[in-house]
Biopython code that builds the backbone (N, CA, C, O; Angstrom):
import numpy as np
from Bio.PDB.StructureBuilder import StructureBuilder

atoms = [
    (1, "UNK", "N", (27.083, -33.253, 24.828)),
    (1, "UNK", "CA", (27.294, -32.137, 23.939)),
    (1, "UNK", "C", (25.953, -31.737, 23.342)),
    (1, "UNK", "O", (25.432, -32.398, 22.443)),
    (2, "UNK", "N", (25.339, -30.509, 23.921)),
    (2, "UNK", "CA", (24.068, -30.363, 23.369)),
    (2, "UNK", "C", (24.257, -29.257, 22.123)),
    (2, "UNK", "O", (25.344, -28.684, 22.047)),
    (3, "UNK", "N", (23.530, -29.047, 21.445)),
    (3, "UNK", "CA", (23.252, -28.369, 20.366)),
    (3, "UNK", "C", (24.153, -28.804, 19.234)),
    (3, "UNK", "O", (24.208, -27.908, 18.393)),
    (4, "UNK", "N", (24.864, -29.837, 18.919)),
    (4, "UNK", "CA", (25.958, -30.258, 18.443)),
    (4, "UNK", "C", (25.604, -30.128, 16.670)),
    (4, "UNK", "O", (24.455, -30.049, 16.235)),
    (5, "UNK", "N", (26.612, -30.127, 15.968)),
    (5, "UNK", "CA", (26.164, -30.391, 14.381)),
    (5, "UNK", "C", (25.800, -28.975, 14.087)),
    (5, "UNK", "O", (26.341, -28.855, 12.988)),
    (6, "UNK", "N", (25.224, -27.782, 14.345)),
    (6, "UNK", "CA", (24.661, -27.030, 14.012)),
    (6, "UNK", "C", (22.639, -27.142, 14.108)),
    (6, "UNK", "O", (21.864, -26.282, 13.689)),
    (7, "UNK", "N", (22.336, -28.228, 14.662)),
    (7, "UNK", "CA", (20.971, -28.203, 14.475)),
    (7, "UNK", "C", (20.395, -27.081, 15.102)),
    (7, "UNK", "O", (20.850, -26.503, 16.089)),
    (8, "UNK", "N", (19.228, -26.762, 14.391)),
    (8, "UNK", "CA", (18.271, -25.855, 14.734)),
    (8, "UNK", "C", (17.819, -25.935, 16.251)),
    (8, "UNK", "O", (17.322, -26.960, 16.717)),
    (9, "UNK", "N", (18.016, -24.839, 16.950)),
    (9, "UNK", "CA", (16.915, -24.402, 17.923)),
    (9, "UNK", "C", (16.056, -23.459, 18.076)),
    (9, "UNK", "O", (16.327, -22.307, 17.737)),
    (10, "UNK", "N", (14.841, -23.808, 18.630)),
    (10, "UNK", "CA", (13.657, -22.613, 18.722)),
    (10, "UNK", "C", (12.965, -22.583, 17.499)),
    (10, "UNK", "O", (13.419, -23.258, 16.576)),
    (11, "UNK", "N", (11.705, -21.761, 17.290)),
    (11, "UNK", "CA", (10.893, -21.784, 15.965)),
    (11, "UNK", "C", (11.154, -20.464, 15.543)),
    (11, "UNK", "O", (11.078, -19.517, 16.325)),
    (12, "UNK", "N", (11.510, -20.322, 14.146)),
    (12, "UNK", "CA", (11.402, -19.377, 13.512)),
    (12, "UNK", "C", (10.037, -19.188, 12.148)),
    (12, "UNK", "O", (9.316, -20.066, 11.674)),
    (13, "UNK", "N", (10.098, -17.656, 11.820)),
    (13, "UNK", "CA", (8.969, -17.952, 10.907)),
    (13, "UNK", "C", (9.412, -17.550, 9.212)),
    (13, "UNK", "O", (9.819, -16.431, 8.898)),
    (14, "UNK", "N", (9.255, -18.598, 8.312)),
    (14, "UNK", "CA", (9.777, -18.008, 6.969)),
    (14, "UNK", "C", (9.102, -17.129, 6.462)),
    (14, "UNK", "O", (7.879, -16.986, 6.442)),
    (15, "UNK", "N", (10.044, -16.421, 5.971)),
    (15, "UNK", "CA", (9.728, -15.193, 5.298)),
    (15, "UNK", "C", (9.977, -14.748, 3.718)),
    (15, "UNK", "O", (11.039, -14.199, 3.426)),
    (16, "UNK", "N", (9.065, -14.977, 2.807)),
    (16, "UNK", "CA", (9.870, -14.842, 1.744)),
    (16, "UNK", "C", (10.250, -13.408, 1.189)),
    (16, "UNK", "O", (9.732, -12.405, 1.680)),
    (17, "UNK", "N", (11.015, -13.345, 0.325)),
    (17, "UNK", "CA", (11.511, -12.064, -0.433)),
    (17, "UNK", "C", (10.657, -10.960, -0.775)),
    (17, "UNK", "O", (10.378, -11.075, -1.968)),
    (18, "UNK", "N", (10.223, -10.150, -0.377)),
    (18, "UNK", "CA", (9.107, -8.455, -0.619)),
    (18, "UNK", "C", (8.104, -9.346, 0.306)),
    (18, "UNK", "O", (6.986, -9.004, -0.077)),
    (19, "UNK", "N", (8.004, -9.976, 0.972)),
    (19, "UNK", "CA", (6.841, -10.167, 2.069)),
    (19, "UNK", "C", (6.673, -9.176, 3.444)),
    (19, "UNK", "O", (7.592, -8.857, 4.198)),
    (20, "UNK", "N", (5.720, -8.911, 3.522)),
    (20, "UNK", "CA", (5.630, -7.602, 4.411)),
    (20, "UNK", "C", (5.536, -7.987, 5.940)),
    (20, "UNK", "O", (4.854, -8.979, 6.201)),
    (21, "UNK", "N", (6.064, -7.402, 6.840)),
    (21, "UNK", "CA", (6.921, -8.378, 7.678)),
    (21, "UNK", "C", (5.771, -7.705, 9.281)),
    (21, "UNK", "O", (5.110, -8.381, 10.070)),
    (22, "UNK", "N", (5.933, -6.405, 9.229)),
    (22, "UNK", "CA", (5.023, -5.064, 10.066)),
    (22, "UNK", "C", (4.438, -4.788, 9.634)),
    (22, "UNK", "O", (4.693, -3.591, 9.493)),
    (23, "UNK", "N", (3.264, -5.086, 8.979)),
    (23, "UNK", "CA", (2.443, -3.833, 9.027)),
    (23, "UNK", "C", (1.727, -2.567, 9.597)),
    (23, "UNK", "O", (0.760, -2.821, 10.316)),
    (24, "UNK", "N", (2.044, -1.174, 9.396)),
    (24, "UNK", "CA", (1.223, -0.134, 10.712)),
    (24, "UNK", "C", (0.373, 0.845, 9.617)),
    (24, "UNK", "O", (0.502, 1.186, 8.441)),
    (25, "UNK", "N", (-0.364, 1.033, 10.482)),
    (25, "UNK", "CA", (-1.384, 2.257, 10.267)),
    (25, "UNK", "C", (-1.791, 2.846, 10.867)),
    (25, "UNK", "O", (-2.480, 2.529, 11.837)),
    (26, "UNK", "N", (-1.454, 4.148, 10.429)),
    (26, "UNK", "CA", (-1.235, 5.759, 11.499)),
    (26, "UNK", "C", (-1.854, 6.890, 10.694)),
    (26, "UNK", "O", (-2.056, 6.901, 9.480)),
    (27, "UNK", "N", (-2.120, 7.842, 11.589)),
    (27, "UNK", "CA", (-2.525, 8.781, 10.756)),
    (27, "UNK", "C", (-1.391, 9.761, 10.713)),
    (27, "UNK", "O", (-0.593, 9.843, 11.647)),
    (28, "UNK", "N", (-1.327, 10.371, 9.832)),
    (28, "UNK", "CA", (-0.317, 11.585, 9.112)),
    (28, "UNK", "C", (0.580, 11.924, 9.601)),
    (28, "UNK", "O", (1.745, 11.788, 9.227)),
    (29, "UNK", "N", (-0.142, 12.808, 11.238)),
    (29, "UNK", "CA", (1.011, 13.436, 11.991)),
    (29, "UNK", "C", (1.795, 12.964, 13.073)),
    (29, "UNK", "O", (2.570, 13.506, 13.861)),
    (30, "UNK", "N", (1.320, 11.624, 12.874)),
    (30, "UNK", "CA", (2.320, 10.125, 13.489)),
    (30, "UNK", "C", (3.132, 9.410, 12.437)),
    (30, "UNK", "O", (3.670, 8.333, 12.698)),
    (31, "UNK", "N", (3.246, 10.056, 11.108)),
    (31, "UNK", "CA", (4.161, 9.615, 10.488)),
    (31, "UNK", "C", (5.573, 9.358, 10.380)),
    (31, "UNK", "O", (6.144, 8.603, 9.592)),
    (32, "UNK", "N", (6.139, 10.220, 11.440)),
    (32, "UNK", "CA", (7.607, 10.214, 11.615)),
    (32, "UNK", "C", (8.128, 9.469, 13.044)),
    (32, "UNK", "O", (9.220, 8.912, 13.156)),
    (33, "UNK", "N", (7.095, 9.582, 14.128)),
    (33, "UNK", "CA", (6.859, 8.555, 15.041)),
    (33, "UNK", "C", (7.443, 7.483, 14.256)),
    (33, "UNK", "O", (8.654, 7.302, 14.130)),
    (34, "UNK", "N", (6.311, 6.620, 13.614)),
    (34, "UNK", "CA", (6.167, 5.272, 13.300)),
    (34, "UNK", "C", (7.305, 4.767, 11.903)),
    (34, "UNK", "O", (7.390, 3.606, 11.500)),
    (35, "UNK", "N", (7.812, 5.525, 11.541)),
    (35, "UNK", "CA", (9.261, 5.354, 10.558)),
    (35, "UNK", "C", (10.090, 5.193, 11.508)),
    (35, "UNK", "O", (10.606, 4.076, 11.542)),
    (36, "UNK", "N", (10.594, 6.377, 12.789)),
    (36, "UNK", "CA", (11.795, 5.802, 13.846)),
    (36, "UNK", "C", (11.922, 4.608, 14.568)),
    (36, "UNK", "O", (12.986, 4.026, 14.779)),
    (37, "UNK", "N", (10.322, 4.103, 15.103)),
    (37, "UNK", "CA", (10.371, 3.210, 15.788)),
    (37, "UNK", "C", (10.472, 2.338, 14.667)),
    (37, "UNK", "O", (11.392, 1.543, 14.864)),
    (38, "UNK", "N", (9.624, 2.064, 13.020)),
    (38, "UNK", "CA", (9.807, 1.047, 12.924)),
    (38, "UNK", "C", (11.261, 0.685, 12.286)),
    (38, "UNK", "O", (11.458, -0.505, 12.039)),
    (39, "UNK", "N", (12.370, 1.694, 11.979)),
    (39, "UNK", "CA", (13.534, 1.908, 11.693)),
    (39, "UNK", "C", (13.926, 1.269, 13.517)),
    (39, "UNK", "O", (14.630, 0.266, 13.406)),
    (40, "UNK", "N", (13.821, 1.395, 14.081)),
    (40, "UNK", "CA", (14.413, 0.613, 15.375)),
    (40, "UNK", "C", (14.192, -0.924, 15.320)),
    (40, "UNK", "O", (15.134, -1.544, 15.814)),
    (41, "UNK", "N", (13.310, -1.593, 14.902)),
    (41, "UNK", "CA", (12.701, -2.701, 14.844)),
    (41, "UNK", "C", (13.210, -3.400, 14.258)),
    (41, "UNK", "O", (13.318, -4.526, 14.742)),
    (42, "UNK", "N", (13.848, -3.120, 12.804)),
    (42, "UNK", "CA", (14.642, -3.483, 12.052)),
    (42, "UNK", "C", (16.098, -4.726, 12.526)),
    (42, "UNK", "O", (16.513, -5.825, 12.160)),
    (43, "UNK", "N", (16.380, -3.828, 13.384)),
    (43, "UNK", "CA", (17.311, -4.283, 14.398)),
    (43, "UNK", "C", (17.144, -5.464, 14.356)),
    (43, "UNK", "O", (18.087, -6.140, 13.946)),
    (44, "UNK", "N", (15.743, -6.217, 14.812)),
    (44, "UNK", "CA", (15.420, -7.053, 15.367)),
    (44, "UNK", "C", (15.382, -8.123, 14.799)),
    (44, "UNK", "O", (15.470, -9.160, 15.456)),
    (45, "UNK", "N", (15.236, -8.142, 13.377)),
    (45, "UNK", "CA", (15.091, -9.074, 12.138)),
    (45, "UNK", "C", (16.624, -9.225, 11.382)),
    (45, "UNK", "O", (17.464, -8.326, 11.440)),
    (46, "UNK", "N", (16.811, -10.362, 10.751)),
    (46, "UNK", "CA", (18.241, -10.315, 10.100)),
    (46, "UNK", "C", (18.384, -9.773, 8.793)),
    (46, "UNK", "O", (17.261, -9.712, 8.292)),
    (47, "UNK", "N", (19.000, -9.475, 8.242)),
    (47, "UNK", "CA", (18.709, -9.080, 6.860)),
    (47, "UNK", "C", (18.608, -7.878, 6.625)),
    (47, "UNK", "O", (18.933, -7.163, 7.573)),
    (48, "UNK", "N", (18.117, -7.115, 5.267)),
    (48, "UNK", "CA", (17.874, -5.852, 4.942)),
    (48, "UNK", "C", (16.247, -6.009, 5.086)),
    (48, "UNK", "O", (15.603, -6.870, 4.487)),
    (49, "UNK", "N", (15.600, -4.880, 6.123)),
    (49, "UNK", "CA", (14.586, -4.433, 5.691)),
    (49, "UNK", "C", (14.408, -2.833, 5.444)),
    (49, "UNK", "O", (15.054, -1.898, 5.916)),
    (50, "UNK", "N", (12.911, -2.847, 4.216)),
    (50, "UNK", "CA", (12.466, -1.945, 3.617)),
    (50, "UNK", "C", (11.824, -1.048, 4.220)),
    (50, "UNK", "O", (11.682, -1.560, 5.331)),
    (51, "UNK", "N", (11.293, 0.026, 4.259)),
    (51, "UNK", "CA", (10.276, 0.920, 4.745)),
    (51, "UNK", "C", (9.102, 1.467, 4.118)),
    (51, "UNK", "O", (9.263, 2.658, 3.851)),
    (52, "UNK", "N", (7.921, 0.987, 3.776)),
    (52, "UNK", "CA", (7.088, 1.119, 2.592)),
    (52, "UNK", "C", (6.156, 2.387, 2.894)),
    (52, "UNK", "O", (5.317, 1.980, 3.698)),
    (53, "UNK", "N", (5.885, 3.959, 2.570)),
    (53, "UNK", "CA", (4.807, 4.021, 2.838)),
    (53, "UNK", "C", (3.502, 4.251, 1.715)),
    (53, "UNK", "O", (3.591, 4.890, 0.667)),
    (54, "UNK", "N", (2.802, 3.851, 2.011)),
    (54, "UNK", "CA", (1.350, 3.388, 0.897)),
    (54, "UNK", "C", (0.223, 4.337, 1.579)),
    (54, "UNK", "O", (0.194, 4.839, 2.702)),
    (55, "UNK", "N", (-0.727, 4.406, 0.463)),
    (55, "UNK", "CA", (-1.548, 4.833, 1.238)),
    (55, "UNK", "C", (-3.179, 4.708, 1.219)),
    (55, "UNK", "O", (-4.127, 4.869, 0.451)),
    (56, "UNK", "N", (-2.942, 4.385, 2.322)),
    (56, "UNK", "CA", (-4.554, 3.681, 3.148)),
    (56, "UNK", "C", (-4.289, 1.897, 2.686)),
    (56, "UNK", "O", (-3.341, 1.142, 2.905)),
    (57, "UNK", "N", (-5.430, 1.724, 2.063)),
    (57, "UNK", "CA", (-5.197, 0.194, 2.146)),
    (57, "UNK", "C", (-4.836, -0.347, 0.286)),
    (57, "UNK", "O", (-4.688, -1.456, -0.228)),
    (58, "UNK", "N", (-4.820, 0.437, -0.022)),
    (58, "UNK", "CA", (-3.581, 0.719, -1.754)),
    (58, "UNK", "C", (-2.387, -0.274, -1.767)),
    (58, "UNK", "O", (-1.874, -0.916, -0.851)),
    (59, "UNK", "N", (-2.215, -0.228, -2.574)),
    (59, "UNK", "CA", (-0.619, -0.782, -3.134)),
    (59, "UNK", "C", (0.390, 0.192, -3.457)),
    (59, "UNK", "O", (1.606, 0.021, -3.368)),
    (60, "UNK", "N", (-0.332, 1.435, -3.913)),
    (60, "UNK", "CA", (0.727, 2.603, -4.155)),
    (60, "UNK", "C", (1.092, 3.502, -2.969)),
    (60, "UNK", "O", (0.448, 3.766, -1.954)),
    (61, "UNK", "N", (2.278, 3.889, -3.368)),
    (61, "UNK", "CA", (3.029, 5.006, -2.646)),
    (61, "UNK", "C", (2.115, 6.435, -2.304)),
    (61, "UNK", "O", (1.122, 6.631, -3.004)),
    (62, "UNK", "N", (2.368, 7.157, -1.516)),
    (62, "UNK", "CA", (1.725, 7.890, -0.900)),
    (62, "UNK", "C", (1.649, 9.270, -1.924)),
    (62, "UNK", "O", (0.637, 9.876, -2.277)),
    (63, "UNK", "N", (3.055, 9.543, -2.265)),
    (63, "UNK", "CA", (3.451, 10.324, -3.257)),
    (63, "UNK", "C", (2.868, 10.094, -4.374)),
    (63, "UNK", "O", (2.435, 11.062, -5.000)),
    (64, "UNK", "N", (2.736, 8.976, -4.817)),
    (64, "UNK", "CA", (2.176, 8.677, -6.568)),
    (64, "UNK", "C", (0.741, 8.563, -6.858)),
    (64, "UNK", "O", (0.306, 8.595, -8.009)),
    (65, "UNK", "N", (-0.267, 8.380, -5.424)),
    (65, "UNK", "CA", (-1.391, 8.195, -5.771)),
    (65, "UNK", "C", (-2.208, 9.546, -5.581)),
    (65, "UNK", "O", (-3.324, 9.555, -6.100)),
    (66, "UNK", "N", (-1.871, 10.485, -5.025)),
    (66, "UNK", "CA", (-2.471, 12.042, -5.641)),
    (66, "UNK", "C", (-2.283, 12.285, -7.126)),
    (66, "UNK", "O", (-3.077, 12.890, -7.845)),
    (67, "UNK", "N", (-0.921, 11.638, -7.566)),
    (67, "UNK", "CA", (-0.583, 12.158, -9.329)),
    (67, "UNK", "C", (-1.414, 10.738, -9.798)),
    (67, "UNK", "O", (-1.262, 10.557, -11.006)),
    (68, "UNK", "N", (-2.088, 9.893, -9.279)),
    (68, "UNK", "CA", (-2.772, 9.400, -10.252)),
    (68, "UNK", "C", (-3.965, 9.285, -10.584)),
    (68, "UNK", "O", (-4.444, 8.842, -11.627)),
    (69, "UNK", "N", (-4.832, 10.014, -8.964)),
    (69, "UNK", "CA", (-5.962, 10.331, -9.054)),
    (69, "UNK", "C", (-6.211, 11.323, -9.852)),
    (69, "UNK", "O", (-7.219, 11.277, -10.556)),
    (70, "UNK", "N", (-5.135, 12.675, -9.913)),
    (70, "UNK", "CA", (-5.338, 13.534, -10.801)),
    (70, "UNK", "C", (-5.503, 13.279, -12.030)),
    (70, "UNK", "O", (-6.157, 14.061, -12.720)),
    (71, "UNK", "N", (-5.019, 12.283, -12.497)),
    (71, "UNK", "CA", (-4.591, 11.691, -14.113)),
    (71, "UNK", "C", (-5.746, 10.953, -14.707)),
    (71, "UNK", "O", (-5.826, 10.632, -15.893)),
    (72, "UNK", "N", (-6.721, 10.687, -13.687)),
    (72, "UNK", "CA", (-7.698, 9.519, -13.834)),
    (72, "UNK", "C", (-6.937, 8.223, -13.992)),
    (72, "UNK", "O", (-7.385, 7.692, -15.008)),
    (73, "UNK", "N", (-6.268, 7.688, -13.613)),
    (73, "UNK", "CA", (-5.598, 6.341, -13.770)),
    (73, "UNK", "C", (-6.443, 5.788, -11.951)),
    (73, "UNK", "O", (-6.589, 4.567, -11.915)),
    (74, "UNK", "N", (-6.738, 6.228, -11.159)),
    (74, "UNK", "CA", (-7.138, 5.605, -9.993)),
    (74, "UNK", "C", (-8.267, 6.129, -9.633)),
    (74, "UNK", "O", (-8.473, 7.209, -9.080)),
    (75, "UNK", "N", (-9.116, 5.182, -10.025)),
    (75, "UNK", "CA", (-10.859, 5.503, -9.903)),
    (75, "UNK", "C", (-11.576, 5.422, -8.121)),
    (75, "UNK", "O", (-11.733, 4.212, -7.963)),
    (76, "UNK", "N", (-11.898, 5.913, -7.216)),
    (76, "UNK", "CA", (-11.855, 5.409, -5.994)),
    (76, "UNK", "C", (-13.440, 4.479, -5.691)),
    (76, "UNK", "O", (-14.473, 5.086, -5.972)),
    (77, "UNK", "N", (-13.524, 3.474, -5.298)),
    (77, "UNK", "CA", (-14.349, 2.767, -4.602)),
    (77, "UNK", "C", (-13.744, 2.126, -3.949)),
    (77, "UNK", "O", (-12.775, 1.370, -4.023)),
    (78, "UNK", "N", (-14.889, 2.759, -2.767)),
    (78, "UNK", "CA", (-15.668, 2.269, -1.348)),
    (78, "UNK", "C", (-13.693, 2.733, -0.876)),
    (78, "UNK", "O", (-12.918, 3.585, -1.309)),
    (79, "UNK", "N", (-13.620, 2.040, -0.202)),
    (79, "UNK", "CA", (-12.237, 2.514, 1.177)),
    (79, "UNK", "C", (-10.959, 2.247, -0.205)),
    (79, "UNK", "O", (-10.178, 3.139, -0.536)),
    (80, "UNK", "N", (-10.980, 1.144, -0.720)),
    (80, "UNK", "CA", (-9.973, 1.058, -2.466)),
    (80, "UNK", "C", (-10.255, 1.710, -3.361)),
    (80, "UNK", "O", (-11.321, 2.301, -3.534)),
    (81, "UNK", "N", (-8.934, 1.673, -4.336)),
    (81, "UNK", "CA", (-9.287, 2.032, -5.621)),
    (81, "UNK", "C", (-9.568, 1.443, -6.428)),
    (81, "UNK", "O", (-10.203, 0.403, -6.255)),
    (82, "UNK", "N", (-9.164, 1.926, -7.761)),
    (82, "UNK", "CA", (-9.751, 0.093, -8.939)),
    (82, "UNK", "C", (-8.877, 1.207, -9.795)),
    (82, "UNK", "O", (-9.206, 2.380, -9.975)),
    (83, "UNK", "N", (-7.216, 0.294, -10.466)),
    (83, "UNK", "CA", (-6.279, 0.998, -11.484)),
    (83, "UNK", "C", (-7.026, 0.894, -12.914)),
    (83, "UNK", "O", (-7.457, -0.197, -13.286)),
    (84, "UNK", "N", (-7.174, 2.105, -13.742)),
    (84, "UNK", "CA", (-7.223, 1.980, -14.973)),
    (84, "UNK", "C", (-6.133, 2.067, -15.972)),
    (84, "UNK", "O", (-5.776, 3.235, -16.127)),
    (85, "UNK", "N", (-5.561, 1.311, -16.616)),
    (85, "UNK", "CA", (-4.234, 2.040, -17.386)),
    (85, "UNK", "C", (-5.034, 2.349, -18.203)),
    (85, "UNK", "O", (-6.254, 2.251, -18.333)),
    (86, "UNK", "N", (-3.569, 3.054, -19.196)),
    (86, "UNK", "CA", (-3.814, 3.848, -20.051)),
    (86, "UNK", "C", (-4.075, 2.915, -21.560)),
    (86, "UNK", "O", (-4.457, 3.588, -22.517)),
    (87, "UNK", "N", (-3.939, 1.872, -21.717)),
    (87, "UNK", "CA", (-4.180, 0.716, -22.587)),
    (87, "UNK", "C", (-5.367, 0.229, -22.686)),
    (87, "UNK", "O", (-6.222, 0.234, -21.800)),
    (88, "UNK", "N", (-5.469, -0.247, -23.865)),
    (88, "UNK", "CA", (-6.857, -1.218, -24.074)),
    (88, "UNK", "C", (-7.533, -0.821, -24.903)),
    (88, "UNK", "O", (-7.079, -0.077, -25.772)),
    (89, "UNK", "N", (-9.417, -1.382, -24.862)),
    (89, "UNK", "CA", (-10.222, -1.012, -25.979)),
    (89, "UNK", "C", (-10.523, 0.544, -25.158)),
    (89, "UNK", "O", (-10.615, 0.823, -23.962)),
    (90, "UNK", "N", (-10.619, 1.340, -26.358)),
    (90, "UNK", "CA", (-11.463, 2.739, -25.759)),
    (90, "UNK", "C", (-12.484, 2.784, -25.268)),
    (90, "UNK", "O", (-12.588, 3.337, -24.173)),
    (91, "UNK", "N", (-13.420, 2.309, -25.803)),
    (91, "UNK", "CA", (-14.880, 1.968, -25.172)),
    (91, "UNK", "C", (-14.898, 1.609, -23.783)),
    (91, "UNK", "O", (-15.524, 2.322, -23.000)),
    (92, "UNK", "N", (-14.129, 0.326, -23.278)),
    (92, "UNK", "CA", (-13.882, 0.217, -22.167)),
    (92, "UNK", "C", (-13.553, 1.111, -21.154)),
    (92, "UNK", "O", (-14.192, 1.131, -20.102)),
    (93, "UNK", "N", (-12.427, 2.001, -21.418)),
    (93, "UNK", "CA", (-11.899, 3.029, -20.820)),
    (93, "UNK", "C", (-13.038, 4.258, -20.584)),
    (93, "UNK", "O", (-13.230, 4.836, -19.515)),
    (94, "UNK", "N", (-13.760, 4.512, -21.888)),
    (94, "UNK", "CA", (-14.658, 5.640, -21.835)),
    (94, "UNK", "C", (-15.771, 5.223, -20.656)),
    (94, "UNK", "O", (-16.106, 6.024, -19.783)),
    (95, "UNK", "N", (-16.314, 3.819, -20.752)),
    (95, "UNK", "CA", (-17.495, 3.127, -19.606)),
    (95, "UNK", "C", (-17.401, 3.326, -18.213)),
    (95, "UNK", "O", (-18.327, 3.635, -17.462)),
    (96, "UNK", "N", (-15.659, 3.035, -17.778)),
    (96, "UNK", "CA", (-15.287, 3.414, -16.620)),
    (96, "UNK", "C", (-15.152, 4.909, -15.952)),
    (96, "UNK", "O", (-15.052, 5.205, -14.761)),
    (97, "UNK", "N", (-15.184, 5.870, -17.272)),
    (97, "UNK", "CA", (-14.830, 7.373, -17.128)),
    (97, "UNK", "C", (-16.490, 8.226, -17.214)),
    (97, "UNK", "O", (-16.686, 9.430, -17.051)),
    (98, "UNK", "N", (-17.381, 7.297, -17.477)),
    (98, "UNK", "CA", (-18.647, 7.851, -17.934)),
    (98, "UNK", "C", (-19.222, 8.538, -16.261)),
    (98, "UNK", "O", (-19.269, 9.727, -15.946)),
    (99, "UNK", "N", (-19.598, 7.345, -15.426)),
    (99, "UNK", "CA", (-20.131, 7.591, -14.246)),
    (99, "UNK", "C", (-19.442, 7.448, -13.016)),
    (99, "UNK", "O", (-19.847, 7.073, -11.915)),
    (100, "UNK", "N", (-18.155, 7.873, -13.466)),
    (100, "UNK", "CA", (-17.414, 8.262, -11.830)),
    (100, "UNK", "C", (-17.692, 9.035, -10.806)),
    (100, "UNK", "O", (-17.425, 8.817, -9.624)),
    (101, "UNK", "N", (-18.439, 10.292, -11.445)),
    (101, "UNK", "CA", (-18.672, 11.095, -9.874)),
    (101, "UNK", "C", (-20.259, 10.750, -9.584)),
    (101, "UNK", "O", (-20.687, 11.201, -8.522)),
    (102, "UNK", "N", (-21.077, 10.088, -10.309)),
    (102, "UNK", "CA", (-22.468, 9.653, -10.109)),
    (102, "UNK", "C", (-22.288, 8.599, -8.906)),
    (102, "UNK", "O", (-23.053, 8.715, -7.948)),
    (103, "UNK", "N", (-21.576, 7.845, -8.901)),
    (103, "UNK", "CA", (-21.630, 6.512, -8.177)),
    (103, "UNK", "C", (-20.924, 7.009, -6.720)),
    (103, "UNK", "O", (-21.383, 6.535, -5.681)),
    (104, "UNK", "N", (-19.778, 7.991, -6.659)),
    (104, "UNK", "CA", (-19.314, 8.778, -5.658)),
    (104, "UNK", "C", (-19.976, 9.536, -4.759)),
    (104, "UNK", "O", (-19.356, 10.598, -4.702)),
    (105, "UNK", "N", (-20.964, 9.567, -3.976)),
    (105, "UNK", "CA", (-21.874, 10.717, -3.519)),
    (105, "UNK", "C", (-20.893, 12.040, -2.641)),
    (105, "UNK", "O", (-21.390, 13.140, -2.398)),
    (106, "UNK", "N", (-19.750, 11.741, -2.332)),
    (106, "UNK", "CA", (-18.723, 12.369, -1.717)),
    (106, "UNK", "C", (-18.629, 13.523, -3.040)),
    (106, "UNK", "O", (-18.731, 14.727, -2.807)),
    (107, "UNK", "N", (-18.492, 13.166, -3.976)),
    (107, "UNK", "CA", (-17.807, 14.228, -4.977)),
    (107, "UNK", "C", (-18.839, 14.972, -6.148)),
    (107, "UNK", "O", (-18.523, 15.682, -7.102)),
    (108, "UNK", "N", (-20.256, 14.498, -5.664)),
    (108, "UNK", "CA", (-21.273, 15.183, -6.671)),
    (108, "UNK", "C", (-21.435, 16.671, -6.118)),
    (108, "UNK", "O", (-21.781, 17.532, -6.927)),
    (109, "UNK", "N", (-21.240, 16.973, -4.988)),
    (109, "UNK", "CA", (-21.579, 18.178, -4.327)),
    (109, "UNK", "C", (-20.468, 18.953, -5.171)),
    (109, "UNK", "O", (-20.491, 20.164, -4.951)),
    (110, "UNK", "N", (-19.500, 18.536, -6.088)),
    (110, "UNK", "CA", (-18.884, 19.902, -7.214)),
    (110, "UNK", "C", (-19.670, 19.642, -8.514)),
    (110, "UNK", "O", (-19.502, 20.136, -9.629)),
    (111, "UNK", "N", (-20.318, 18.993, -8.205)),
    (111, "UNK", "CA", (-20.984, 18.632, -9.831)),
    (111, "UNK", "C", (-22.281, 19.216, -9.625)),
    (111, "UNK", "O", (-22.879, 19.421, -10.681)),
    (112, "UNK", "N", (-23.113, 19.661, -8.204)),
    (112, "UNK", "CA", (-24.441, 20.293, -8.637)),
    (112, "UNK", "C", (-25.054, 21.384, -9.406)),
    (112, "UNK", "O", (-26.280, 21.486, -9.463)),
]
sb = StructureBuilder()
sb.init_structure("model")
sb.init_model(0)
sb.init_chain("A")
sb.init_seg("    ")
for serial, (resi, resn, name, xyz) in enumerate(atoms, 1):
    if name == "N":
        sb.init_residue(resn, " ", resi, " ")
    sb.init_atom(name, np.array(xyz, "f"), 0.0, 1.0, " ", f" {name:<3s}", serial, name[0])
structure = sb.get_structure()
């Protein structure tokens, strides 16, 4: 009697809870591509999975990080950002807001 008792066969890999399982990166107008297939994939795994999209190599949503660059809450360096909330000492806040487009060479060309 093989497999008897319920014991395990084959290797599986643990996965814990919000652990990101696929990661892809596409550009824009492969965005709906890469939601179907990875909505097919799903299949493949047990459980409920999520569909995240972020953007670039961020933590935020694709949608929320235009409204937060606008806001100054998301300062950009190098390929990341760096979050500022809206809390804290002022001084601090003002230091980070002083030389943002100096250190940017991408964004001085509206400042000449």
């Amino acid at each position: 009697m093989r497999s008897a008792f319920g014991k395990p066969q084959g290797t599986v890999a643990r996965v814990h809870i919000g652990q990101v399982i696929v990661p892809e990166g596409t550009r824009l107008q492969n965005e709906e591509r890469v939601i179907q297939a990875l909505g097919q994939v799903e299949f493949k795994f047990p459980g409920r999975q999520k569909i995240h999209i972020f953007w670039g190599f961020t933590q935020f949503n694709a949608d929320e990080f235009e409204n937060m660059v606008a806001e100054k809450l998301l300062i950009l360096v190098g390929c990341g950002v760096r979050y500022i909330p809206n809390r804290g000492p002022l001084d601090r806040w003002q230091a980070l807001h002083a030389g943002e487009h100096q250190r940017c060479p991408l964004l001085n060309h509206a400042h000449k």
